[in-house]
C-alpha positions in Angstrom: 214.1 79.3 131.2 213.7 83.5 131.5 210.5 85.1 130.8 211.7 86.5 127.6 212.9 83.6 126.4 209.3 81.6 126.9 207.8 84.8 125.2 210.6 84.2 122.0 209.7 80.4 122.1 206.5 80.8 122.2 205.6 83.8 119.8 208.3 82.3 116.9 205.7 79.2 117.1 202.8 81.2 115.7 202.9 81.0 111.9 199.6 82.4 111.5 198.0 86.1 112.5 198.6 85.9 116.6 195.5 84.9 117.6 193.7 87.2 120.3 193.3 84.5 122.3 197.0 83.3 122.5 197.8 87.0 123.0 195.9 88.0 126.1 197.4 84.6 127.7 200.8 85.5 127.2 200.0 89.0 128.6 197.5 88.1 131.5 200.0 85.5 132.5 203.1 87.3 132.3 201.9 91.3 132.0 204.3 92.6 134.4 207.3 90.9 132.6 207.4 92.7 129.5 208.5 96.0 128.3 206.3 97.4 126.6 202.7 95.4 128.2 199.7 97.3 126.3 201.3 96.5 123.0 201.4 92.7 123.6 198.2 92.7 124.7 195.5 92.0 122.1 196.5 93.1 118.6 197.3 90.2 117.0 200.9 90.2 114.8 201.6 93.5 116.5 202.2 92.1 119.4 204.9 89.5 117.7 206.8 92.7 116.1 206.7 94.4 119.7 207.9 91.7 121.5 211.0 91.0 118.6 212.1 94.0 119.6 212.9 93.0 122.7 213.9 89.8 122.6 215.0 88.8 118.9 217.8 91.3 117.7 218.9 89.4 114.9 215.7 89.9 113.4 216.3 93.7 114.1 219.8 94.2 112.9 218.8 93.5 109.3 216.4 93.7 106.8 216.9 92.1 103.7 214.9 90.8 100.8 212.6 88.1 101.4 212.8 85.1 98.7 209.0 85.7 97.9 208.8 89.2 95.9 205.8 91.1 96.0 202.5 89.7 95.0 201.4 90.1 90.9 199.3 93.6 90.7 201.3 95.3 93.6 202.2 98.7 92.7 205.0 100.5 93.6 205.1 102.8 97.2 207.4 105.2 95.6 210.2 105.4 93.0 212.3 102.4 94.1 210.1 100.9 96.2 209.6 97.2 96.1 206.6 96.2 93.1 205.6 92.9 91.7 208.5 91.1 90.3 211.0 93.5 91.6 213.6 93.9 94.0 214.0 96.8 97.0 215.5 100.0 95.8 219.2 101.3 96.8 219.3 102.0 100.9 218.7 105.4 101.5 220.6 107.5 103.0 221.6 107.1 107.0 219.6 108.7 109.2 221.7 111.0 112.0 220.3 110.2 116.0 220.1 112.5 118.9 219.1 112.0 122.4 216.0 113.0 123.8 216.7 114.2 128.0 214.5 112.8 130.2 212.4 114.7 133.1 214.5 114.8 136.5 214.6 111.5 138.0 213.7 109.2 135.5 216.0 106.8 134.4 214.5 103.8 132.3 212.3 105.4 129.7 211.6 104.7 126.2 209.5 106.1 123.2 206.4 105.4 121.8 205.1 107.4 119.4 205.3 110.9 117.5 203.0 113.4 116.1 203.1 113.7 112.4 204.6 117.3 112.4 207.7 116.0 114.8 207.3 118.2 117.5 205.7 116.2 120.1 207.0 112.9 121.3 205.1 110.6 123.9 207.0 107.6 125.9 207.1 105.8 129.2 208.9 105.6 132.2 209.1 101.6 133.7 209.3 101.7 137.4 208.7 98.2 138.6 205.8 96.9 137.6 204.1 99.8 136.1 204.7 102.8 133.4 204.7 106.8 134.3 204.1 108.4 130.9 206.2 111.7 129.1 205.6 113.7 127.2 208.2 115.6 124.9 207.6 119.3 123.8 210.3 120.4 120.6 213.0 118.2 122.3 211.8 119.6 125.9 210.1 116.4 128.4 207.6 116.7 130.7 206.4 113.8 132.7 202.3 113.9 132.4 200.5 114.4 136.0 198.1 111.4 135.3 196.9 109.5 138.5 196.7 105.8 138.4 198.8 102.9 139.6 200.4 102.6 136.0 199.4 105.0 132.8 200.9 104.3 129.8 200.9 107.2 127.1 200.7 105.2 123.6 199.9 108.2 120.8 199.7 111.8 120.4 198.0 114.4 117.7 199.8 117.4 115.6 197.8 119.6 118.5 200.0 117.9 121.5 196.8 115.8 122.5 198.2 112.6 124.0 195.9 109.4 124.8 197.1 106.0 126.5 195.5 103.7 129.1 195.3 103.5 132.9 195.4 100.5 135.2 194.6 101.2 138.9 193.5 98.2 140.5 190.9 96.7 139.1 189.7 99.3 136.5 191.5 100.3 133.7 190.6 102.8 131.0 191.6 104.8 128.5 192.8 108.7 129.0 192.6 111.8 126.6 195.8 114.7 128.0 195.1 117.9 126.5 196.4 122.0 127.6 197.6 120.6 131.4 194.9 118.2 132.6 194.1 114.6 132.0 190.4 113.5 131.5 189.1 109.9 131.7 187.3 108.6 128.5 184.0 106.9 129.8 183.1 103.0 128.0 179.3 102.2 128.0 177.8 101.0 131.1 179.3 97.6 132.4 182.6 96.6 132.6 185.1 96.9 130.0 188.5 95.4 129.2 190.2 98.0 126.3 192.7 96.7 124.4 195.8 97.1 122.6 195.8 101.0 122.7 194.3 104.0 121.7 194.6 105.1 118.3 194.2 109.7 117.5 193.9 111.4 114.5 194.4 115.3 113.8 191.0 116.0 115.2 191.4 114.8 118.0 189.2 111.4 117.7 190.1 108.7 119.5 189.5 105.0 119.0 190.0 101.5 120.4 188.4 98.2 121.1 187.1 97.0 124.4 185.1 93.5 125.0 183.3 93.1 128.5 185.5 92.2 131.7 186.2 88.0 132.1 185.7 87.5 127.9 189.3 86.8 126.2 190.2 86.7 122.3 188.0 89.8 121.3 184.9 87.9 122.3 181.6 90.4 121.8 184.3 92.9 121.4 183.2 96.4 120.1 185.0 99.4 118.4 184.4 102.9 120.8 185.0 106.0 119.1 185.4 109.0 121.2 184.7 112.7 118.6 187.0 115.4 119.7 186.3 116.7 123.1 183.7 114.4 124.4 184.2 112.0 127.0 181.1 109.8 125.9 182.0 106.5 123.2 180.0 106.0 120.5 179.6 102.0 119.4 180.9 101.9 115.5 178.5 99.6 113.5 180.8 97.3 112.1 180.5 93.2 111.9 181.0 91.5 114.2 184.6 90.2 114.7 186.1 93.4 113.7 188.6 95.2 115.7 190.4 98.8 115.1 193.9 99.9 115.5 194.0 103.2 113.9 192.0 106.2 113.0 193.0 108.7 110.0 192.2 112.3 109.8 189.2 111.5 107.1 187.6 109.0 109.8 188.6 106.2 108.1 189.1 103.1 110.8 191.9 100.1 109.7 192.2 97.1 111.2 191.0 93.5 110.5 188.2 91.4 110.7 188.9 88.4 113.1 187.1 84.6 113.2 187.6 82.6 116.1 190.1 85.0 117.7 192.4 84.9 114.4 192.8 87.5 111.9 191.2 86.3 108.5 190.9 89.6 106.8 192.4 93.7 106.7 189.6 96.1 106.3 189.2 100.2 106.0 185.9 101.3 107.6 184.1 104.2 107.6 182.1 104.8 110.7 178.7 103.9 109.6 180.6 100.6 108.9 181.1 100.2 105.3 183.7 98.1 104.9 187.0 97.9 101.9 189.2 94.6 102.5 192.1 95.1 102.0 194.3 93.4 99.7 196.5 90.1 100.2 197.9 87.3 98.2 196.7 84.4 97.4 196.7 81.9 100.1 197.6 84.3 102.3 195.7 86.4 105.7 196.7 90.3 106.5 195.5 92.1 109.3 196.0 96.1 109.0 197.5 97.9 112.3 198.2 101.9 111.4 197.5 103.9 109.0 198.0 107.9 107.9 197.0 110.0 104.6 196.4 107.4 102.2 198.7 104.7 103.7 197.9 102.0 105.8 200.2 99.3 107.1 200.2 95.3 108.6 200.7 92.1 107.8 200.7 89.2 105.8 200.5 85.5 107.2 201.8 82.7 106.9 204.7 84.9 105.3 205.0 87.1 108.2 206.2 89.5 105.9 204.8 93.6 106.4 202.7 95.2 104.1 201.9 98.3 102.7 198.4 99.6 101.5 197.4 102.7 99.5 194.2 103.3 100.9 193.5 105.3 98.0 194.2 102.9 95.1 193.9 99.6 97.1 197.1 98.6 95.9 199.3 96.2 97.9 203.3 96.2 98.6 204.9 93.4 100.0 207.7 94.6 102.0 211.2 93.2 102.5 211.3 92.9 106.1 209.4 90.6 108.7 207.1 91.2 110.9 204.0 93.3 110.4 204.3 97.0 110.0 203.2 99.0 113.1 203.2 102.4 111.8 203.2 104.5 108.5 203.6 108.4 107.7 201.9 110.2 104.8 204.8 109.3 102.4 204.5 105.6 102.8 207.3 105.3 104.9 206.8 102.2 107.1 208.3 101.0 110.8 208.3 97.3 110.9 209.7 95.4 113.9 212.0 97.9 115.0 213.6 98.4 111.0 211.9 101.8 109.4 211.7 101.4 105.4 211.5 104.2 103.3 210.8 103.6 99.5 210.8 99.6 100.3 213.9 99.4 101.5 215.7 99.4 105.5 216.9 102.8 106.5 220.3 102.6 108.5 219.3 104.1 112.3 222.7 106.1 113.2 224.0 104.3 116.3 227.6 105.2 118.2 229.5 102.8 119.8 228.1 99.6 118.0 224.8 100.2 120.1 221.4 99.1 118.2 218.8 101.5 117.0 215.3 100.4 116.8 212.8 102.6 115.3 209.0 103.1 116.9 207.1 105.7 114.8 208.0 107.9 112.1 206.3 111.3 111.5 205.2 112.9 108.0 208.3 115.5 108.9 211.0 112.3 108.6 211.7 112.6 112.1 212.1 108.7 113.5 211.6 108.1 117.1 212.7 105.1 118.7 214.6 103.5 121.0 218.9 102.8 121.9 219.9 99.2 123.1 223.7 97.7 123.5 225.0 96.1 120.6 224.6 91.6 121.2 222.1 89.5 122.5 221.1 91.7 125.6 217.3 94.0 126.1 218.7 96.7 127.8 217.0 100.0 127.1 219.9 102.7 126.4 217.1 105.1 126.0 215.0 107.5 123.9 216.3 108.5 120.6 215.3 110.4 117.8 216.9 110.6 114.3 216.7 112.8 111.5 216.3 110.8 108.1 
């Protein structure tokens, strides 16, 4: 058996929130075998959706309607969207792709976030073992000068301010690229393990989670906020057991509150760690994994299906698609395992020549970033894409 076909088995076997726990296994044991490693590691569902898209396409190719329709009380995302008791709206129109050049000499590269005004566009190079991170200007690449063994560039701000993580050896943090230079983001004293990935807002504020070195499954895990400019984290005082995956421009944090390494709850916090849970059905867990404006996005277990939050109203949208959603734009547009959904329904990616494309981020502009891959069962990475919707 291949490595990605262990990592299918074994991730299509999780019917609840992927646990922290089983999470960093999979990674720590097979890190250097997967794509797209930091987004595996630690985040619970997200980590499922990431790894479908590598290793699941018929999961990808469509996205139709789930038997279970939205939960009573949902409201609507937009007009057509997907409400209680209702199907998803009419497709939307296709979206047209282009091809995003790569800086000389790299070859196998792929996307991995956008800024919400479209003009900057962050990925990674894979070269063996280890990732060399880009960084895309209107259309123009550049591949970052950041020094480390492997640096991974996960997310980047309206102003071009680009975070990700560095491995190099033993250490690993994460890194703040901003005007030309590259500046390490400093943990508190001890030895941290940072996980899944650094989350920026407008500002320039940067969050993640980080438990101390040799702990697994988010144990005496704490949230670290880095304010615009400084290099110094500040300890969030939320309960214990939460974790955060994004940051909006108001402050707000979203993510979930975890027991026993298992999501059991979505939350909004604001930094002096007042709490909002987010909504779910009945009998049913959601864990909350990006969020922008008044939108936040996630999942719902044992459903696996996506959801949709108005951070705003509170209101919940099931979504017609599996897997958790992974990112969201100011119009409640949502990217969810590879399929982007606009209004509650699946957007058709533009692909030539029966390739696949799969969608990463989408920014408040409508410009989807993502990825190209041959048509069948293969994981080959055609490359960067971008498409105008």
């Amino acid at each position: 058996m291949n490595d990605e076909q262990e990592l299918r088995d074994r991730l299509r076997a999780i019917e609840v929130p992927a646990s922290r726990i089983e999470i960093d296994g999979l990674v720590r044991a097979g890190r250097r075998r997967a794509f797209r490693r930091r987004s595996v590691a630690g985040a619970g569902g997200v980590a499922l959706a990431t790894a479908l898209l590598l290793t699941a396409p018929s999961v990808l190719t469509t996205a139709g309607a789930r038997p279970d329709a939205a939960p009573a009380g949902a409201s609507p995302v937009a007009s057509g969207a997907t409400g209680a008791g209702t199907t998803a709206a009419a497709s939307p129109a296709p979206c047209q792709p282009s091809e995003l050049p790569l800086p000389a000499g790299m070859r196998n590269v792929t996307a991995a976030g956008i800024d919400p005004t479209g003009r900057y566009v962050v990925g990674n190079e894979v070269v063996g073992q280890d990732f060399r991170p880009v960084l895309w200007t209107d259309g123009k690449p550049q591949a970052l000068p950041v020094h480390g063994r492997s640096v991974e560039v996960t997310a980047v701000n309206a102003a071009g301010v680009a975070v990700g993580l560095v491995q190099d050896g033993r250490q690993e943090y994460v890194f703040r690229y901003q005007q030309g230079a590259a500046t390490r983001l400093r943990t508190p004293p001890g030895n941290w393990h940072v996980y899944p990935r650094p989350g920026i807002n407008t500002a320039g504020d940067v969050v993640i989670n980080a438990e101390p070195s040799g702990k697994s499954g988010g144990e005496d895990s704490v949230v670290l906020l880095w304010r615009a400019g400084s290099t110094e984290a500040v300890r969030l005082p939320l309960p214990d057991g939460a974790n955060a995956f994004d940051i909006t421009d108001d402050g707000t944090v979203v993510g979930a509150l975890y027991r026993d390494g298992v999501a059991s709850a979505a939350y909004a916090w604001d930094q002096q760690g007042k709490g909002r849970r987010l909504a779910a059905p009945a009998g049913e867990t959601a864990a909350g994994y990006a969020a922008q404006g008044d939108w936040a996005t996630g999942g719902l277990w044992p459903s696996r299906s996506a959801a949709l939050w108005n951070l705003r109203t509170g209101a919940l949208t099931r979504l017609t698609t599996d897997g958790p959603g992974d990112a969201v734009n100011t119009s409640g547009w949502v990217v969810a395992a590879g399929v982007l959904l606009r209004d509650g329904a699946a957007v058709d990616l533009r692909m030539p020549g029966g390739q696949i494309g799969l969608a990463v981020a989408v920014s408040d502009t409508g410009l989807v970033v993502g990825l190209a891959r041959p048509g069948g069962d293969g994981a080959e990475n055609s490359g960067p894409r971008v498409w105008r919707c």
